[in-house]
C-alpha positions in Angstrom: -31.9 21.3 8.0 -34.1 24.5 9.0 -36.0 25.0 6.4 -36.6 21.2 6.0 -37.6 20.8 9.6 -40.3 24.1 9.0 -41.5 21.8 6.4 -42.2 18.8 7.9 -44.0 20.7 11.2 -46.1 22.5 8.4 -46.9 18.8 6.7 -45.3 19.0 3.9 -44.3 15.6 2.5 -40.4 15.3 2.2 -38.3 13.1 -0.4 -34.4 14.0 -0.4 -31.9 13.0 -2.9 -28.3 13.1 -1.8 -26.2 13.1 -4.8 -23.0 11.3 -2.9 -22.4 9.0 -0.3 -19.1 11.7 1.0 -16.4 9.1 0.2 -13.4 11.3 -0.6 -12.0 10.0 2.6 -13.0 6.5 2.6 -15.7 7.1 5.1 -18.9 6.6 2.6 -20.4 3.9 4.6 -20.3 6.0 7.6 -21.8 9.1 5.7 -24.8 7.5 4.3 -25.4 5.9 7.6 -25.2 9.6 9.2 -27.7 10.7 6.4 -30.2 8.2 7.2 -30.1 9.0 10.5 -30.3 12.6 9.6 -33.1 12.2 7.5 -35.1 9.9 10.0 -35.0 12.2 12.3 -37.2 14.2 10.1 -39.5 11.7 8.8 -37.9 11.4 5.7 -37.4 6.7 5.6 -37.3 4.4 2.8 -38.0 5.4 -0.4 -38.1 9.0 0.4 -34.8 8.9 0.6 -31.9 8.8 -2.3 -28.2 8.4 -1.8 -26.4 8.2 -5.0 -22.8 6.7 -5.3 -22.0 6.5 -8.9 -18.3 7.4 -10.5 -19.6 10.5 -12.5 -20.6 12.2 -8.8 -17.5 10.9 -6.2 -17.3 13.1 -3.4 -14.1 15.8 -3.4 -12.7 19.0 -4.3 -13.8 19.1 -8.1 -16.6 20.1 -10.2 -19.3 17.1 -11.0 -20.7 16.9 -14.8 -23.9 19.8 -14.5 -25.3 16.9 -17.1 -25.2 14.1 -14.8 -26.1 15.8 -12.2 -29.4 17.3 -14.0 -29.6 13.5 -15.2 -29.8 12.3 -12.0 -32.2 15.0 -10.3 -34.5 14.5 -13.3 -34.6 10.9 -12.8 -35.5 11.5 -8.8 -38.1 14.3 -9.6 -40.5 12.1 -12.4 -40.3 9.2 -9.5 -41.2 11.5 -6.6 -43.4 14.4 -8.5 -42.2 17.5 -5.8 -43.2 20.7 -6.0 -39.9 22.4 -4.9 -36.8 21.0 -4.7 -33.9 22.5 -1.8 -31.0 23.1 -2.9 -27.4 25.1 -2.3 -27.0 28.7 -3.6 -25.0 29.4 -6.5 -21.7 29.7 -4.3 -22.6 26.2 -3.1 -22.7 27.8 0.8 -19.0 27.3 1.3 -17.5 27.5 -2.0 -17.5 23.6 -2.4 -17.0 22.7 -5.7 -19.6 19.4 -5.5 -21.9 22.2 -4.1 -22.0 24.5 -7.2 -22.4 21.5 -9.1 -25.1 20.4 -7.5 -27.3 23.8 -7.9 -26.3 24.3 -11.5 -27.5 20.6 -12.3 -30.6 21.1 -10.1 -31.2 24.4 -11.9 -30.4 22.9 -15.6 -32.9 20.2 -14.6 -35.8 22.8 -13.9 -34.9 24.3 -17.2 -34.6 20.5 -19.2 -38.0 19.4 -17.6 -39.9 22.7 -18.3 -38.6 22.4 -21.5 -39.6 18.8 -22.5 -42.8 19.0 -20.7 -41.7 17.0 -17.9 -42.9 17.7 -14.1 -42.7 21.5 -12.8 -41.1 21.8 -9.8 -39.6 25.3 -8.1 -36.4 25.9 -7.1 
């Protein structure tokens, strides 16, 4: 959370979207509860905050749909209007396949709303 924690000490208003609740090992409750937590401690309550758990986007060692995912970031960015949206590098940090996934559909998402006329954002 570095660069989200520079954020909020520079004021800049925080939404996140988390695109799983990290149930590949039956511990989804827990992980969402250690998201909200997480994202609490930087402001980041209610609204502002998006865990997903839908059957297109379960957590583990695969590849999501980049559709679904653009879908779903699409869907969170015409609620929220940001100006940039976070997200993993194109190796997905560790290599995680849910990772890649993630910055391809966040990526295909910048392209699909610029495209349509839908809300700029950076990534």
């Amino acid at each position: 959370w570095p660069a989200m924690l520079r954020l909020r000490e520079a004021g800049v208003p925080l939404c996140v979207l988390c695109l799983s609740t990290g149930d590949f090992d039956g511990l989804g409750a827990v992980r969402r509860e250690e998201m909200v937590r997480s994202c609490g401690s930087l402001g980041v309550l209610g609204e502002d905050l998006s865990v997903l758990d839908c059957e297109a986007l379960r957590d583990g060692f695969w590849s999501w749909p980049e559709d679904r995912v653009a879908s779903c970031v699409l869907e969170f960015v015409r609620a929220r209007s940001p100006d940039v949206v976070l997200t993993f590098d194109g190796r997905g940090v560790s290599g995680h396949p849910n990772h890649i996934s993630t910055s391809l559909g966040v990526r295909r998402a910048q392209r699909e709303s610029a495209a349509g006329g839908g809300p700029a954002f950076e990534v």
